[in-house]
C-alpha positions as CSV (number, residue, x, y, z in Angstrom):
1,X,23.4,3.3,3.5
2,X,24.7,3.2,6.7
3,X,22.5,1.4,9.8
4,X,21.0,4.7,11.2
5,X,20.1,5.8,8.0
6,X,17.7,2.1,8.2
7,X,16.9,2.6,11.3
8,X,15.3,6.3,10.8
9,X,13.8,4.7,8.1
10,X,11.9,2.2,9.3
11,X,10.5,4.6,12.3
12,X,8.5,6.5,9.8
13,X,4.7,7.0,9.9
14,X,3.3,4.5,7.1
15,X,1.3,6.8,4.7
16,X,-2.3,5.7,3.4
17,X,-4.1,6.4,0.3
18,X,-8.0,6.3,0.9
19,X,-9.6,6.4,-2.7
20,X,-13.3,6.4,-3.4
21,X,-15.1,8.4,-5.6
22,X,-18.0,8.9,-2.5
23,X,-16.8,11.8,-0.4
24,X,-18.6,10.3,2.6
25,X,-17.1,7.2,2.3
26,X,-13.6,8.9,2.0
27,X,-14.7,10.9,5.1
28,X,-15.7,7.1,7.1
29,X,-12.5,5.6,5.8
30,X,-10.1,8.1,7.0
31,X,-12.2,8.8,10.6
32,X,-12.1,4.9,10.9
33,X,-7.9,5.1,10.3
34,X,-7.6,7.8,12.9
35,X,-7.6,4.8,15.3
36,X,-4.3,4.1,14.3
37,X,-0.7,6.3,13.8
38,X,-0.6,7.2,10.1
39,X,-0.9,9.5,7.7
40,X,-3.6,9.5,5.5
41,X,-3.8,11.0,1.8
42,X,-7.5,11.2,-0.2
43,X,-8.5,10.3,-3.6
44,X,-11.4,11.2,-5.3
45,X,-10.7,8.8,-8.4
46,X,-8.2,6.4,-9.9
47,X,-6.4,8.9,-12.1
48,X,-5.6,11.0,-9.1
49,X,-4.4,8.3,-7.1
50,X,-2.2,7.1,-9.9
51,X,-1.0,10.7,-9.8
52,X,-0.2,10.8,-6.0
53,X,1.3,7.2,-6.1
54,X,3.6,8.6,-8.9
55,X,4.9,11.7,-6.9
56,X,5.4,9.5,-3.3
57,X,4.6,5.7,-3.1
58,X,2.1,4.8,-0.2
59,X,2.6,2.4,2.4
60,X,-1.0,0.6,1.6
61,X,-3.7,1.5,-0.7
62,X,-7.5,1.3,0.2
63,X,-8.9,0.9,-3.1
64,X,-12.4,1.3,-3.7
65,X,-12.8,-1.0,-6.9
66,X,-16.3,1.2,-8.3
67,X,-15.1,4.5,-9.9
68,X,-16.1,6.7,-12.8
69,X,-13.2,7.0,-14.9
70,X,-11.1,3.9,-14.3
71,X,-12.3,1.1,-11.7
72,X,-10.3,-0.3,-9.0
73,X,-9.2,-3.1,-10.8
74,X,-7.8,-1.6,-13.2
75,X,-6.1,0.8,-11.3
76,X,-4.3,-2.1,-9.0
77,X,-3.8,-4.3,-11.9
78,X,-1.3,-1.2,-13.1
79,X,0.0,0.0,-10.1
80,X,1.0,-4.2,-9.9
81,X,2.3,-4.3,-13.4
82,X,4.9,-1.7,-12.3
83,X,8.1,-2.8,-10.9
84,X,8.1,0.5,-9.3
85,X,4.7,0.2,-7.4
86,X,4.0,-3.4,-7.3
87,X,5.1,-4.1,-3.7
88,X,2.6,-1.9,-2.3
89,X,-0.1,-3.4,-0.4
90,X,-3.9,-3.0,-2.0
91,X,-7.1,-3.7,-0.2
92,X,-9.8,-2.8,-2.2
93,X,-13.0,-1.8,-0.3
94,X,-15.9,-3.3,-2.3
95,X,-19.9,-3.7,-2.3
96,X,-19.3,-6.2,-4.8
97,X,-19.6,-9.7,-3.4
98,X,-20.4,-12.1,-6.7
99,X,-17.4,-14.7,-6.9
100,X,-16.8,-13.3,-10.4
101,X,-15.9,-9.7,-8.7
102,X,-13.4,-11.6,-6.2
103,X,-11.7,-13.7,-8.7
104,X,-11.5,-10.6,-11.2
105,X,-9.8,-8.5,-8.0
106,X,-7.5,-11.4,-7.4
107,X,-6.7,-11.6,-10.8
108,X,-6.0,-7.8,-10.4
109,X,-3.4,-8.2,-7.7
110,X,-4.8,-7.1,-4.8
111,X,-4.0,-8.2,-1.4
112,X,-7.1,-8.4,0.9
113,X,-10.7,-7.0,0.3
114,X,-13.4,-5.1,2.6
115,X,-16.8,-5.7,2.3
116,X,-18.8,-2.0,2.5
117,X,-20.5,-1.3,4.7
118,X,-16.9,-1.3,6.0
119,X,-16.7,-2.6,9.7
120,X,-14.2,-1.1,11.6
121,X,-12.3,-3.7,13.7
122,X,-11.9,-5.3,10.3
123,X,-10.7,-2.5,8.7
124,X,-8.3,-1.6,11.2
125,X,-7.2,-5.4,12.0
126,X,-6.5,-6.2,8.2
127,X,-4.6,-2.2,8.0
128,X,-2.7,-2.9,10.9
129,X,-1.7,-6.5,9.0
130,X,-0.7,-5.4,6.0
131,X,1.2,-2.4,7.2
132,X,3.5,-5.3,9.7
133,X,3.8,-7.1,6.5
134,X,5.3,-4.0,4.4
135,X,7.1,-3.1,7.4
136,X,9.0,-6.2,7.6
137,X,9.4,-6.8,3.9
138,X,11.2,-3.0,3.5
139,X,13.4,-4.5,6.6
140,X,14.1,-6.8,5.0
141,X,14.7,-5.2,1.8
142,X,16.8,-2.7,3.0
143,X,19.1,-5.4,5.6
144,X,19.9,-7.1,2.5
145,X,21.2,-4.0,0.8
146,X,23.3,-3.2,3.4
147,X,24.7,-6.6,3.8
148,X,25.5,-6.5,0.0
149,X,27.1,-3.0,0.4
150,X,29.4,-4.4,3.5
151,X,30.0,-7.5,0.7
152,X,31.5,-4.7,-1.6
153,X,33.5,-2.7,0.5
154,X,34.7,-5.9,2.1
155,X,36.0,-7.2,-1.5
156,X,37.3,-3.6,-2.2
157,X,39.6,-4.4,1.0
158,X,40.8,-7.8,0.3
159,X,41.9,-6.1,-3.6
160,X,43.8,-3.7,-2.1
């Protein structure tokens, strides 16, 4: 990986997954996120938004955590449980405000919550937060692989 190949990288527009089971809720989300420069994919439930996350791993999930089919907790506690998926941000979008909910969505592995009815300068403050944070954490992630590839072909020179 050579340092343009980071750089083009890191210049990419962050993709979002929206998933709620409420079409106008999806519809709120995504309006509310055209406020900032990303692309944003739907999901209608958690099934489908393990299936998209499957095919291409999202910058940030906004999770709604009450689905038919299977809840937001239990869709971040597997998307967490995989090494694969784990170090994407979740903020799940909740009506649910009973400490018991909180605790069980920490306990889950997500990031940050939203209260609904979703307030947008909150929504796009905490967005905007977690993308920096995945921003500099793939930096980061991807500095250190070069600077282990440069350690490689540096030892490959003093063998020979």
């Amino acid at each position: 990986m050579n340092q343009t190949k980071i750089e083009q990288d890191l210049k990419k527009t962050p993709t979002i997954l929206v998933v709620d089971d409420n079409q106008e809720n999806l519809e709120l989300l995504q309006a509310y996120l055209e406020d900032i420069d990303c692309l944003t994919v739907p999901a209608h439930d958690g099934l489908q938004a393990l299936e998209i996350i499957a095919g291409s791993a999202p910058d940030l999930v906004l999770l709604d955590v009450m689905m038919p089919k299977m809840s937001g907790f239990e869709v971040c506690k597997r998307l967490k449980n995989d090494p694969k998926t784990s170090d994407i941000p979740i903020i799940m979008v909740t009506a649910l405000n009973e400490f018991g909910d909180i605790e069980r969505g920490i306990d889950s592995g997500t990031d940050d919550f939203i209260s609904k009815p979703v307030n947008k300068l909150e929504l796009l403050t905490r967005v905007k937060t977690m993308l920096k944070l995945k921003h500099l954490s793939d930096k980061l992630e991807r500095t250190l692989a070069y600077l282990s590839e440069i350690e490689k072909q540096a030892q490959i020179t003093k063998a020979e």
